[in-house]
C-alpha positions as CSV (number, residue, x, y, z in Angstrom):
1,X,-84.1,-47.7,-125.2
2,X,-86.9,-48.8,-123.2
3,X,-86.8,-52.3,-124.5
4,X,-83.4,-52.6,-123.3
5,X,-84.2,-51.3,-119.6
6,X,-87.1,-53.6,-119.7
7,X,-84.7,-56.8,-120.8
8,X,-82.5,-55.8,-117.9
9,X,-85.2,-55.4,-115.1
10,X,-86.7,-59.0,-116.2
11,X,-83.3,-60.5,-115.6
12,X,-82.7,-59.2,-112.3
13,X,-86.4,-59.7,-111.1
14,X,-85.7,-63.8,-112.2
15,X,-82.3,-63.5,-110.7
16,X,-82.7,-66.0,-107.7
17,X,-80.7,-63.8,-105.8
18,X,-83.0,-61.0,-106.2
19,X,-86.4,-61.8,-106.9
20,X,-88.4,-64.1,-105.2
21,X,-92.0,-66.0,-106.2
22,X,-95.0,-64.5,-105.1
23,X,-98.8,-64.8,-105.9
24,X,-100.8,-61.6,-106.9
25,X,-104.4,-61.4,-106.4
26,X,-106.3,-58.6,-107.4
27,X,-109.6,-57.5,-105.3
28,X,-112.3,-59.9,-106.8
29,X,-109.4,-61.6,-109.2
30,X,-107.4,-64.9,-110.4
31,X,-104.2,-65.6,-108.4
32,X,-101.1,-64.4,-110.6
33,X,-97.7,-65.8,-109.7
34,X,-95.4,-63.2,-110.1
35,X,-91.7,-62.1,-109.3
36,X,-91.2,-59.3,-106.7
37,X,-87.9,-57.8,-105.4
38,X,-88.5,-57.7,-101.7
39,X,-87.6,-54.0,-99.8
40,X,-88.5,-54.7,-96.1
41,X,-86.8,-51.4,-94.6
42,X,-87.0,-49.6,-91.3
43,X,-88.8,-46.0,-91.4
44,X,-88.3,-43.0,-89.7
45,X,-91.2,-40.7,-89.2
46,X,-91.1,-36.8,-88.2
47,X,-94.3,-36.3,-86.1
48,X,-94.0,-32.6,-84.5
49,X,-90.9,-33.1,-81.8
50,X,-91.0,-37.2,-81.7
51,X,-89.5,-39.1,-84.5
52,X,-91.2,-42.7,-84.8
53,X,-89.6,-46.3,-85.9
54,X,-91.8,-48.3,-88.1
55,X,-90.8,-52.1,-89.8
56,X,-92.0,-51.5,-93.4
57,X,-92.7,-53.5,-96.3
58,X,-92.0,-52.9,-99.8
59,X,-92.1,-54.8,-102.6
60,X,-90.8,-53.9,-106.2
61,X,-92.8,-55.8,-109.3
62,X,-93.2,-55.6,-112.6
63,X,-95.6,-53.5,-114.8
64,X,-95.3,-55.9,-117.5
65,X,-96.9,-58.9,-114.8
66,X,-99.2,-57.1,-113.2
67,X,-100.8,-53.2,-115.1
68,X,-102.5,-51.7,-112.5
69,X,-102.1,-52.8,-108.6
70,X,-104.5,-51.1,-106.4
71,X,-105.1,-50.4,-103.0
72,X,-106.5,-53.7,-101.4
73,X,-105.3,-56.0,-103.5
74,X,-103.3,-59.1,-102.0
75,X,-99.8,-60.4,-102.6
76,X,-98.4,-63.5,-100.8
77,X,-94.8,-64.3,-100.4
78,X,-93.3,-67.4,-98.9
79,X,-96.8,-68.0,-97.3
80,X,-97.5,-64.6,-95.5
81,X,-100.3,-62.4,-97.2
82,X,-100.0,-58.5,-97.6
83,X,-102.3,-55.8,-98.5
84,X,-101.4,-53.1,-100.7
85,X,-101.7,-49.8,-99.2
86,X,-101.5,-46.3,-100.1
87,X,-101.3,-45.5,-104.0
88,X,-98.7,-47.8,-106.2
89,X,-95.8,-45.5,-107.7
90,X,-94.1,-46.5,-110.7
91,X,-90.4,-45.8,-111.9
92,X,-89.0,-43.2,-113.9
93,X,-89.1,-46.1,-117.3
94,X,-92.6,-47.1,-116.5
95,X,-91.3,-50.8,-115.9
96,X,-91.4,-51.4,-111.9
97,X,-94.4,-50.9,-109.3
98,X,-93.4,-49.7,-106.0
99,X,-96.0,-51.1,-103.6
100,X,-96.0,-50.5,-99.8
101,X,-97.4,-53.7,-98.0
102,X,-98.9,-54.0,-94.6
103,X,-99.8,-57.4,-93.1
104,X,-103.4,-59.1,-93.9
């Protein structure tokens, strides 16, 4: 079943629609062009009585293109660079990274 799932997510992610072209470079690595699916949603934070509006960026991409994203490694999109920050979480399947991105 997980072949399947995995089938389905690399035709979405090359879906032109979807997923855009992006460079992955890991901290002391190659440059990797990869596909991401782009997530760039507002957040709202609790913080005791205030509640605080933050621009975020968050970027879905494959396990099977990149294994193990850390913290400080670099992805450029459409010529702006990001930093990952915070640990990478993966899906359910084990097939998509969930990476939250803060400007380099």
């Amino acid at each position: 079943m997980t072949s399947e799932f995995a089938s389905v997510i690399s035709v979405l992610f090359a879906d032109p629609n979807i997923g855009r072209d992006a460079v992955y470079i890991a901290d002391g690595g190659a440059p990797v062009l990869v596909r991401v699916v782009a997530r760039r949603a507002d957040a709202v934070t609790d913080f005791g009585d205030a509640r605080l509006w933050s621009e975020t960026t968050r970027v879905d991409l494959q396990v099977a293109e990149v294994s193990n994203p850390r913290p400080g490694d670099r992805i450029e999109i459409d010529g702006e660079a990001f930093l990952i920050q915070g640990e990478p979480v993966r899906d359910r399947e084990r097939l998509v990274w969930t990476l939250d991105l803060r400007p380099a």
